[in-house]
Steps between C-alpha positions, in 0.01 A plus 500: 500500500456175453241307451270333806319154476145584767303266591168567551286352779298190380735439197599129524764308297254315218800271393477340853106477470473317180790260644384383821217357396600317263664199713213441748242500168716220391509282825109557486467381187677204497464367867117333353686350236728306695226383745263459266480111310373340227125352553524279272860342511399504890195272414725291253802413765231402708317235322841361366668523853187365708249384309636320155739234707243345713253515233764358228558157763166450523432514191776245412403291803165440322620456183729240624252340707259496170772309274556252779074429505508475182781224460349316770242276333235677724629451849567820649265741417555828364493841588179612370328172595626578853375835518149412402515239784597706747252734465262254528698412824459838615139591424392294779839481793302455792258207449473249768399130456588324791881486656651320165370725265557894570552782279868605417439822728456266731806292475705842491387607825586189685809507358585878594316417814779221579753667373465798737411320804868313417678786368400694839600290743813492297557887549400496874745247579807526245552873523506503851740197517738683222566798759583305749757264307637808333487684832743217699737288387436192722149467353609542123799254602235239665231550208757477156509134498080485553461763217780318300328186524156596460515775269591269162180223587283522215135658630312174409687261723332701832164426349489105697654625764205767529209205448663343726503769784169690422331179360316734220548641152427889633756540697805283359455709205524804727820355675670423199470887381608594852818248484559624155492878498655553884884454379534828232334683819718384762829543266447820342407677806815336691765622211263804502572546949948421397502731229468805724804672569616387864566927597100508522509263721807628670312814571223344640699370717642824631173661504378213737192453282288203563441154278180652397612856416782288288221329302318793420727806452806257310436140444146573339594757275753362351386133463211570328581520154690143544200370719199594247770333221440153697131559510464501120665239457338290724133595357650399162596124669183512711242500179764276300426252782139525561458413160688197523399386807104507422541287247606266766252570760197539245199709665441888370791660342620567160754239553263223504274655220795444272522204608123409469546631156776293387261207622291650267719525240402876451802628381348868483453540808825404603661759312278741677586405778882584398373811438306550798801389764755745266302793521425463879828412543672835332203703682603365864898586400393858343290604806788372735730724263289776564465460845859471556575837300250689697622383858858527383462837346164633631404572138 
């Protein structure tokens, strides 16, 4: 008789139970440690990645800047020397002693204030005109030899044509940031209108849709990006030419404090002043960076 193998009820196979496990334990066990990184060489690739380039050029900037005030016999002033005197310039920015002597808060806002009455009118009337040249082809034929011609004209040589129209400082500054900035806007958002494919348009077509359904459901879209790429560069030529052109006009504005100061001979507060157009300057192109982003990408 030979020999039967019964299995009982609730006998399992133990081999298969200490197996199974095993491989699932494992993945468990090692899925943190690949996810998981390093604190501290984290924190390290950051401040060598982000933080120690900036920091390292500035540093060198003013150590360059200290070498050349010290080899110049006293004429341009140095770095700390400049610090102290601009927070002596700051401590007080909004004093007013009649219309030739204002605070440098002062001169700031009339600047800003010029620069976006110019830089608006500008917007309002190159990025329309940049559809419609990019739109149709007899308009971008008839305006290429105006943009052509006027485009190149350096921004200060409209300033006596502006005194001579509006007959005042105000607003020949403001028409020389308006001349100035208008042609990035009007060509960016033109190449921006050719660029798109002509089957959009094609389609449109088919689908009977109207010029202003066009604008808004195609043309808008995808001009954007290209159109908020002319307005940044036009707010960088619009404060490089306020500057410039108060110091032609004279009133309020920090273009005519530097000058005032050079008639002062205060050479410290000249190179504040450097300071003070820079950093406005990269704050106007940062926050137009931004803004672009965020309507280009809603983010």
């Amino acid at each position: 008789m030979s020999s039967l193998s019964i299995k009982k009820p609730g006998m399992v196979n133990t081999s298969k139970l200490t197996a199974a496990p095993s491989e699932p334990h494992a993945a468990t066990m090692d899925a943190p440690a690949e996810q998981s990184e390093n604190p501290a060489a984290k924190y390290t690739g950051f401040v060598f990645e982000t933080l120690f380039p900036p920091l390292l050029g500035l540093g060198l900037f003013i150590l360059a800047w200290s070498i050349l005030a010290q080899n110049s016999d006293g004429r341009l002033p140095g770095p700390v020397s400049t610090w102290l005197s601009a927070q002596e310039l700051f401590s007080d920015p909004f004093y007013d002693n009649g219309p030739n002597d204002k605070g440098i808060g002062w001169n700031i806002l009339s600047s800003l204030q010029r620069v976006g009455i110019g830089f608006g009118l500008a917007a309002l009337t190159g990025i329309p005109l940049g559809f419609l040249i990019g739109r149709f082809r007899f308009l971008a034929r008839m305006s290429a030899p105006i943009i052509g011609l006027m485009r190149p004209i350096s921004p200060l040589v409209w300033l006596p044509i502006g005194l001579l129209v509006f007959n005042a400082a105000h607003p020949a500054a403001i028409w020389v940031i308006f001349i100035s900035s208008i042609w990035p806007m009007i060509i960016n958002t033109a190449m921006g209108v050719r660029s798109i494919p002509a089957d959009y348009l094609n389609v449109a077509r088919v689908l009977n849709l109207s010029e202003w359904k066009v604008f808004t459901k195609i043309l808008f879209p995808a001009v954007l990006p290209y159109m908020m790429t002319g307005v940044r560069l036009s707010i960088g030529v619009a404060w490089l030419v306020i500057v410039a052109a108060e110091m032609l006009t004279g009133g309020v504005g920090i273009g005519f404090w530097v000058w005032d100061e050079w008639n002062n001979l205060n050479v410290e507060h000249i190179l504040i002043a450097i300071f003070i157009v820079g950093i406005i300057g990269l704050i106007l192109e940062q926050t137009l960076i931004w803004l672009a982003g965020y309507m280009t990408h809603g983010a």
